[in-house]
TIGURO-676741 format. One line per 10 residues: number of its first residue (from 1); for each residue y, x, z of C-alpha. Coordinates in steps of 0.2 Angstrom, whole numbers, plus 2048, in hexadecimal, padded with zeros to 3 digits. Layout:
NUM = Y,X,Z  ...
***
This chain:
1 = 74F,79C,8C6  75A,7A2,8B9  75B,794,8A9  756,79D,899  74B,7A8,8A2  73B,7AE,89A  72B,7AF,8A3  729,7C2,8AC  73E,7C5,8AE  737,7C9,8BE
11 = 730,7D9,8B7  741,7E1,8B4  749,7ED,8C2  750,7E7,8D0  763,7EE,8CD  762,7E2,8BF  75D,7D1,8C7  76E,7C7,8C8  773,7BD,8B8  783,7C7,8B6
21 = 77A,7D7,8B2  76C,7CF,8A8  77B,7C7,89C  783,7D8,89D  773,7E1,895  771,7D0,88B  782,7D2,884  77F,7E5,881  770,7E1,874  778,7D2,86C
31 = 78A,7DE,868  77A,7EC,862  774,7DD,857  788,7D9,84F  78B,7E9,84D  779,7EC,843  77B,7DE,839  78E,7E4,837  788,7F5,82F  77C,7EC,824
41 = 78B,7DF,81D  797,7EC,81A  78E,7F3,80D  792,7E4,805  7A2,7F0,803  79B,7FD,7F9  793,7F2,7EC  7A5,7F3,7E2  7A8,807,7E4  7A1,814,7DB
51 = 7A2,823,7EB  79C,832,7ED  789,833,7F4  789,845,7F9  781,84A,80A  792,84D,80D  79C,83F,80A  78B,831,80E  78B,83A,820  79F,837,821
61 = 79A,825,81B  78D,823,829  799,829,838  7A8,81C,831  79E,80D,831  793,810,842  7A4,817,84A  7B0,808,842  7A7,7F9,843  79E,7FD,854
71 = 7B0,7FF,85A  7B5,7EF,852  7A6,7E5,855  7A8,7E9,866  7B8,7E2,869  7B3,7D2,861  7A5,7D0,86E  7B0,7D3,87C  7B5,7C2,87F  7A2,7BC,884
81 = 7A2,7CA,88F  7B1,7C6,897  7AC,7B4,899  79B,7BA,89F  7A3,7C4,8AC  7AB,7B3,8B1  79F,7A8,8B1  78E,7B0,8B1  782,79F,8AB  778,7A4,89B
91 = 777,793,895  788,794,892  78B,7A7,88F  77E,7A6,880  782,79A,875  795,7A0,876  78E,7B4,872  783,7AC,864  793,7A3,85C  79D,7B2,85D
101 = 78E,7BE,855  78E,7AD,848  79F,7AF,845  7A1,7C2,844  793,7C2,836  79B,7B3,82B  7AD,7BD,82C  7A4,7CC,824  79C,7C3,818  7AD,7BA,812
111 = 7B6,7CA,814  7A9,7D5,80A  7A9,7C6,7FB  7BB,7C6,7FC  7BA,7D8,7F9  7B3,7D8,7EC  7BB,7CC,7E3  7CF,7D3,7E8  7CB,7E3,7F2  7D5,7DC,801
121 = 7CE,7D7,812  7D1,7C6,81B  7DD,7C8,826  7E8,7B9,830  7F7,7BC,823  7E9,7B8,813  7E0,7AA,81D  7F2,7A2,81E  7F4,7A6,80D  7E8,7A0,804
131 = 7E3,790,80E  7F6,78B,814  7F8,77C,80C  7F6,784,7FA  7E1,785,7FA  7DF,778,7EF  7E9,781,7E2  7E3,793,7E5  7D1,78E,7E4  7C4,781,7DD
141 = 7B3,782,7E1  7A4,778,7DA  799,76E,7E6  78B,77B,7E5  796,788,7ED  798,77F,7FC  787,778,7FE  783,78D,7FD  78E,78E,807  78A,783,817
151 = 776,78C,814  77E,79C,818  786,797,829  776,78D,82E  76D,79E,82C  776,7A7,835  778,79E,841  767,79C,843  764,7B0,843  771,7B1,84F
161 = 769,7A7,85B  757,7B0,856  760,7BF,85E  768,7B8,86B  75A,7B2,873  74E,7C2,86F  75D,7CB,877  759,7C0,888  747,7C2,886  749,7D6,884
171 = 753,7D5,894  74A,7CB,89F  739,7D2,89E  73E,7E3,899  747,7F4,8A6  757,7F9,8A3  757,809,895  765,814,89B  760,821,890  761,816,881
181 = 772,812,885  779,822,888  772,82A,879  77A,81A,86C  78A,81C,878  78A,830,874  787,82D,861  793,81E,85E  7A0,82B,867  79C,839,85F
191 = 79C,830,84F  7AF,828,852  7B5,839,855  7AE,842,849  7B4,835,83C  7C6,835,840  7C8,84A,842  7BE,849,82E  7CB,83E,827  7D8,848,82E
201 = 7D1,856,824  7CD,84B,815  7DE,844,814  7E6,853,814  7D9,85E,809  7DD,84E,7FD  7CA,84E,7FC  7C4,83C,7F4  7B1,83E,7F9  7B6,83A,809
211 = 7C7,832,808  7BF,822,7FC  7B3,81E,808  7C1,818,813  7C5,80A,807  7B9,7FD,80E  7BE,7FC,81F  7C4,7EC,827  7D5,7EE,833  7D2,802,82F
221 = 7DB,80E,837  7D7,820,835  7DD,830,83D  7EA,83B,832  7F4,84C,837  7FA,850,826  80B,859,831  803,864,83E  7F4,869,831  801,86C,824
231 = 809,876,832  7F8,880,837  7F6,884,822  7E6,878,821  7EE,871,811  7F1,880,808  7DE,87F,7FE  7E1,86F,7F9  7D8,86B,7E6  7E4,86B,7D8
241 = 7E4,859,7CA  7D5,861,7BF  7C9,869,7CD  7CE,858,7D9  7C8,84C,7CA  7B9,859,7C4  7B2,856,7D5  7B1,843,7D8  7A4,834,7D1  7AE,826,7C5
251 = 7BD,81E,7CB  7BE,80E,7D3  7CE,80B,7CC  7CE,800,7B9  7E0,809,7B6  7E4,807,7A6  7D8,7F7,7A3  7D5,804,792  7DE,813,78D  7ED,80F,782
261 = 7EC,813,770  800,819,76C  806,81D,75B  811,82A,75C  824,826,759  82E,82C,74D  839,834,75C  835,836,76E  847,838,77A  847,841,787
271 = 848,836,799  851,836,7A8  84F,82E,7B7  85D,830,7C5  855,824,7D4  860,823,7E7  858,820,7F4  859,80F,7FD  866,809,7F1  869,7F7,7F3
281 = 86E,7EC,7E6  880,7EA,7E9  885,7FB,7EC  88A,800,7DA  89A,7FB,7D4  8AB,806,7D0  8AE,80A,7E2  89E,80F,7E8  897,817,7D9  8A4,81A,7CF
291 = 89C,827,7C1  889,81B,7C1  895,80C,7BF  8A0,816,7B1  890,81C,7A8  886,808,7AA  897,803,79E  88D,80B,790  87C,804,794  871,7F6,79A
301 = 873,7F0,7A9  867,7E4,7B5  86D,7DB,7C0  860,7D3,7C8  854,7E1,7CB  847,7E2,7D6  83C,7F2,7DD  829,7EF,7E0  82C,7F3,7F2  839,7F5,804
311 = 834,806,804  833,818,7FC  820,819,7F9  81E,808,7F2  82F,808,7E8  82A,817,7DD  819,812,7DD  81E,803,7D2  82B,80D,7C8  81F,819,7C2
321 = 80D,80D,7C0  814,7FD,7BE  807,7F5,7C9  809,7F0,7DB  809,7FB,7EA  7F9,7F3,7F1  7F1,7FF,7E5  7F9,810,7ED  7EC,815,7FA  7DE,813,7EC
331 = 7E9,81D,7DF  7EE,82A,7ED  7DC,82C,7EF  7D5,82C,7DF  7E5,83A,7D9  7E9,82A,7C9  7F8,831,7C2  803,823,7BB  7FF,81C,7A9  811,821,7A5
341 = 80E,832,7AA  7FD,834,7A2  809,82F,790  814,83B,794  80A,849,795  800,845,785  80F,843,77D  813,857,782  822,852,78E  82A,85F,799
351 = 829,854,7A8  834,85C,7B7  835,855,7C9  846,858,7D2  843,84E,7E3  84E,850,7F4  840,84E,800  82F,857,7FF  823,851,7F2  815,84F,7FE
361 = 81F,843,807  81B,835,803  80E,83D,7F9  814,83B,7E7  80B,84C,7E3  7FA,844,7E4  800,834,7DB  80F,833,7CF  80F,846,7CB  7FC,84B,7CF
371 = 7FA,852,7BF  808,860,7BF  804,86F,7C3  813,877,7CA  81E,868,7D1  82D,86C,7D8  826,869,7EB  83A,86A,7F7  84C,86C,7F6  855,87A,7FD
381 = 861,876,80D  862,86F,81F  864,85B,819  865,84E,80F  875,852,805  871,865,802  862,860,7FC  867,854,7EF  875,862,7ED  865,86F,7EA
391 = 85C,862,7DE  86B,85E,7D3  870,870,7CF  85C,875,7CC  85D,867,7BF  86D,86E,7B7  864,87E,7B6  855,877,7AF  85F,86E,7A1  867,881,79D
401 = 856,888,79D  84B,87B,794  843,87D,783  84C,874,778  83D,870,76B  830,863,779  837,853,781  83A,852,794  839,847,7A0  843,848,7B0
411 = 842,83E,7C2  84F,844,7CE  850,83A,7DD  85D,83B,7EB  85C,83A,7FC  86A,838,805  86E,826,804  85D,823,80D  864,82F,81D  874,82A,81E
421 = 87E,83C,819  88D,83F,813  892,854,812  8A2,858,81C  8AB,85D,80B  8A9,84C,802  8B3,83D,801  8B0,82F,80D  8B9,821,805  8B3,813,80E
431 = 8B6,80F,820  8B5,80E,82F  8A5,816,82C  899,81C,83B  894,82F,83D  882,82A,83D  876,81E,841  86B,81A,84E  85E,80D,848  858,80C,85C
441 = 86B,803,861  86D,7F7,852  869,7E3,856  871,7D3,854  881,7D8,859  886,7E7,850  893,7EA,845  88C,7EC,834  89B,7F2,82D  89C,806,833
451 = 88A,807,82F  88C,800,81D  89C,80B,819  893,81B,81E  885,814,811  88F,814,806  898,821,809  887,82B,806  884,820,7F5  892,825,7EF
461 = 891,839,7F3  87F,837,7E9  889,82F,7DB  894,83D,7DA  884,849,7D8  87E,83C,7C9  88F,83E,7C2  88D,852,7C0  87B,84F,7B7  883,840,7AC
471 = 890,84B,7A7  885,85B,7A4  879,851,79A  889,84B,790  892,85C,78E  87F,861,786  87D,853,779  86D,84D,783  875,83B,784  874,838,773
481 = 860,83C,776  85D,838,787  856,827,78F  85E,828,7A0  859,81A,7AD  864,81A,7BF  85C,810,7CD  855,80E,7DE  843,80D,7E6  848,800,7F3
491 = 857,7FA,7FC  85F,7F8,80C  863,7EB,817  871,7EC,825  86E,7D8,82E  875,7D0,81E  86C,7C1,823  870,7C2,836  85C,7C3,83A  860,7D5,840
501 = 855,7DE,833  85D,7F1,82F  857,7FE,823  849,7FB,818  836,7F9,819  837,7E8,826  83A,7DA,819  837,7D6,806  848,7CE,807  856,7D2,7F6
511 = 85C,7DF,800  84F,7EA,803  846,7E6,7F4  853,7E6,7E5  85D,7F3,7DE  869,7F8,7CF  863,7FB,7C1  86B,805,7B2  860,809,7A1  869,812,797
521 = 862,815,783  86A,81F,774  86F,810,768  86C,803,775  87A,7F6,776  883,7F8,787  880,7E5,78F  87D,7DC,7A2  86C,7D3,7A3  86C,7C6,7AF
531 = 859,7C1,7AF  84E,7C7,7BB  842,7DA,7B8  838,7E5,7C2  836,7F7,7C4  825,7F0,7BD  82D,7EF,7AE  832,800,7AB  823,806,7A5  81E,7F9,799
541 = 82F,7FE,790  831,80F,790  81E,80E,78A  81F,7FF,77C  830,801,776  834,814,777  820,81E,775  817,812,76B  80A,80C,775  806,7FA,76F
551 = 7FB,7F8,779  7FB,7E7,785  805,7EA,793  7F8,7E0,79D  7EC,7EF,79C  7F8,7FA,7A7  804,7EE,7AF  80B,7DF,7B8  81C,7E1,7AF  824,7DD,79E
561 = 830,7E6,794  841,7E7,79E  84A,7DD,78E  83D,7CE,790  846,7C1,799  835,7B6,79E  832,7B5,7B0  82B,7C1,7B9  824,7B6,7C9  819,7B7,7D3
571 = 820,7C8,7D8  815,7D3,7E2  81F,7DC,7F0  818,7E9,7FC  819,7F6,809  80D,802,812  802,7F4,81B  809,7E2,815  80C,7DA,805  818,7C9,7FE
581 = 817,7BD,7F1  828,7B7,7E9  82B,7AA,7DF  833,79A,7DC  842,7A2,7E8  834,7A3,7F8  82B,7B3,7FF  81B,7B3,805  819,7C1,811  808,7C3,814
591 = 804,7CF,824  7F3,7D2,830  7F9,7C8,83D  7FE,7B9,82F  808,7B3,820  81B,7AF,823  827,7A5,815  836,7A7,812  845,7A2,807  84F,7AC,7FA
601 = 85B,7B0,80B  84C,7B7,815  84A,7A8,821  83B,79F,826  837,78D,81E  829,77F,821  821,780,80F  812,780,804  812,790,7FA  80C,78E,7E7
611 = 7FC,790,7E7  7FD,796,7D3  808,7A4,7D9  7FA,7A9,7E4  7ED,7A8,7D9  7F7,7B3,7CB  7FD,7C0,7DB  7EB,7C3,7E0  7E8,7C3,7CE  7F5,7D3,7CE
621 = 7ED,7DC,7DD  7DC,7DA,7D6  7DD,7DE,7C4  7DC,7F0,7C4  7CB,7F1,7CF  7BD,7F4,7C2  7AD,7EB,7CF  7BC,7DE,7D3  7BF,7D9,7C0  7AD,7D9,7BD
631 = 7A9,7D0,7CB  7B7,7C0,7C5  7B1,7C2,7B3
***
């Protein structure tokens, strides 16, 4: 006689008498049971978002979830399948399946409150965050909040045991329901599939409805083929600025806290931005950049100067909004053009984008410059360098044919520093420099020194480019009336520490992460600022000290103006998945799989992080979630 049996198990058929398959159909209702009370926790998610509730997008909504969290509720339960597989004894296969279901529902629960208070999901990198050492710092809680608490798990517990032990019953006394499980097989399937190819037509129509509701998953991945659909023409419908916002519900973003109120100036310059592609801090000087370094004798310089980000979609990102690059995917979605932007365009600007890669990629055309309506989308030629060649000569055109009566605002951004290419004509001055590079043969042991000549060998053909649109803004008189800012939107790292990290986009160390930075102003004093800024900081600048806006600068960003020499800690760095905390000269790199921390020279210490930093960090990634403010306040 089987323990735990019910009176009748008898009754069910004979194919499913052993205690393997009965634990087997056992284990099949109790994952059915996670995954219901899964899809009724998760709309714990939707209580901070305001999304669409067309048939449309609610029918999109119905195939994530059932798809996505049968999937990953699933793979939780696998375990007490394995082990029943094993050792088939329900007196120990039950209470382990009912403390996994316990543990799956209490996880949800945290991770939806913790949505809604930072938008984030718990993941092993925040769980090492927040409680690694600093949790008495990062949080205080009264007694009444732990009693509640404690209640909660000893509820759920006991429901889960409830449904454990009705799942037993159910299959101990009643046949096995093949159709049953066919048809729910057939659904779930169809569902997963039919989610994925919709996002991939979502994501490239740009069309929120759908795209928003992939906000609240929990380890989400989702289809995308924005290459082979662009290829096909599937994009060519998509919506412009005005018909993209016309057709969505409110915004989930709170960004600007409140619209600025700017007085208008007495003058309004024309601005310039000239940013280079993975240029690292130290590659500016007489040698490398010999027209930048000329012109940064006239200006500001900062020499300690840090990007939002290791790479190009993050490093803009912060440039232009002035708010960490945590916010990019609910921006890209939502079409927010940047505050700066928005400004800009009030104010009447000519605003002109003359980039060296496609806008679309990444997709600054449905974020920084979502409200143009004609961007300049390519550059003509085969590469890099012809195409930074192409983008600096339609900028010289531009300044010949521009009215001369509005302001304009000009980003060109070069391209060639981040592939390595120099043209066969130019100047190589530094060597031995490699002919190319081939991330997939670099490790410990490579010589850095080829590699970091032909950088900046490409640096400095870039610099040549800038010297022909410093020289023609000059020879126009535009200097005198022209902001004009030179930087970079990330670095890049060739194994200056010796952990064998090349490129960008892999740590938050100073190389991939800071940047020259030259702000030149008419009737600025030229100087060299030691104290530490931000391309956080640019906004809140140009913004308070050149347009007017006296706005707070709290109400739109996490910088300050670029001559304010307060700290700027705890910094909030990030990339396309993870994020970092600096301060105090330690990096908290904060991934799925964990959190890592680091020193100023990128390499691991045993150490508390401050639990203030975090408190203010999380403070940074939340602030501009409306439900997540509301829920703090």
């Amino acid at each position: 006689m089987q323990p735990l049996a019910a009176p009748g198990h008898n009754h069910a058929n004979a194919t499913d008498s052993s205690p393997r398959r009965r634990l087997t159909r056992w284990w099949l209702w109790l994952t059915g049971s996670a995954i219901v009370a899964a899809l009724l926790i998760t709309q714990r998610y939707f209580a901070v978002h305001d999304f669409d509730f067309s048939p449309g997008a609610l029918l999109f909504r119905a195939a994530m979830l059932l798809g996505h969290f049968t999937a990953l509720t699933t793979l939780l339960m696998l375990p007490v399948l394995l082990f029943l597989l094993l050792i088939p004894r329900p007196r120990v296969v039950i209470p382990l399946g009912v403390a996994v279901l316990t543990s799956i529902v209490l996880v949800l629960l945290i991770d939806t409150q913790v949505y809604q208070l930072y938008r984030f999901h718990i993941n092993a990198g925040v769980l090492n965050l927040l409680f690694g050492g600093a949790a008495r710092e990062t949080f205080v809680f009264p007694t009444e909040m732990y009693l509640i608490a404690i209640l909660i798990m000893l509820v759920v517990l006991a429901a889960a045991a409830g449904c454990g032990a009705l799942a037993w019953r159910h299959v101990s006394m009643r046949p096995v329901q093949r159709n049953l499980g066919r048809a729910v097989g057939a659904t779930v399937l169809v569902s997963m599939l039919g989610f994925h190819v919709a996002h991939m037509w979502a994501d490239v129509k740009s069309y929120r409805p759908w795209l928003e509701q992939t906000e609240v998953l929990p380890l989400r991945y989702v289809a995308t083929a924005k290459r082979a659909l662009r290829a096909i023409g599937v994009a060519s419908s998509a919506p412009s600025h005005e018909q993209f916002i016309g057709k969505t519900r409110g915004s989930n973003l709170s960004y600007p806290l409140q619209p600025l109120q700017c007085a208008a100036p007495r003058h309004t310059p024309n601005i310039v931005i000239l940013m280079i592609d993975s240029w690292r801090f130290d590659a500016m000087d007489a040698a490398v950049t010999p027209n930048t370094h000329a012109f940064a004798q006239r200006a500001v310089q900062f020499t300690s100067h840090y990007s939002g980000g290791n790479a190009t979609r993050i490093g803009v990102f912060s440039f232009f909004y002035s708010v960490p690059g945590t916010y990019w995917h609910s921006a890209l979605i939502e079409r927010r053009s940047p505050v700066l932007i928005d400004e800009l365009l009030e104010r009447h600007y000519d605003i002109q984008v003359f980039q060296s890669a496609p806008l679309h990629s990444p997709e600054f055309d449905r974020t920084v410059f979502t409200r143009l309506s004609n961007p300049r989308m390519t550059s003509d030629g085969a590469n890099p360098a012809e195409w930074d060649r192409d983008l600096t000569d339609d900028f010289l055109r531009y300044l010949d044919a521009r009215s001369a009566d509005e302001p304009f605002f000009a980003f060109l951004f070069y391209d060639s520093s981040h592939s390595f290419v120099v043209p066969p004509d130019h100047p190589q001055p530094f060597q031995p420099s490699a002919p190319t590079i081939n991330y997939l043969k670099l490790d410990n042991q490579t010589d850095a020194v080829p590699l970091l000549n032909l950088y900046r060998n490409s640096v400095h053909y870039v610099d040549s480019l800038i010297g022909e649109v410093l020289d023609a803004m000059k020879g126009r008189g535009l200097l005198d009336d022209t902001i004009v800012i030179i930087t970079g939107d990330h670095g890049q790292e060739f194994n200056d520490n010796g952990r064998n990290f090349w490129g960008h986009n892999s740590n938050f160390s100073k190389y991939q992460t800071s940047v020259p930075f030259v702000f030149y102003a008419p009737n600025r004093e030229p100087a060299v600022l030691g104290h530490q800024t931000t391309h956080f900081d640019v906004a809140p600048t140009l913004l308070g000290e050149y347009l007017g806006c006296n706005e707070s600068r709290e109400t739109y960003s996490v910088g300050r103006s670029l001559f304010d020499t307060a700290s700027r800690e705890p910094i909030v760095f990030s990339d396309y998945s993870d994020f970092a905390i600096a301060s105090q000269g330690r990096i908290a790199l904060v991934r799925q799989h964990g959190m890592s921390l680091y020193d100023a020279d990128y390499k691991p210490v045993e150490a508390l992080f401050d639990g203030h930093a975090i408190r203010a960090a999380l403070e940074q990634r939340a602030r501009f979630y409306k439900a997540s403010r509301a829920a703090r306040q």
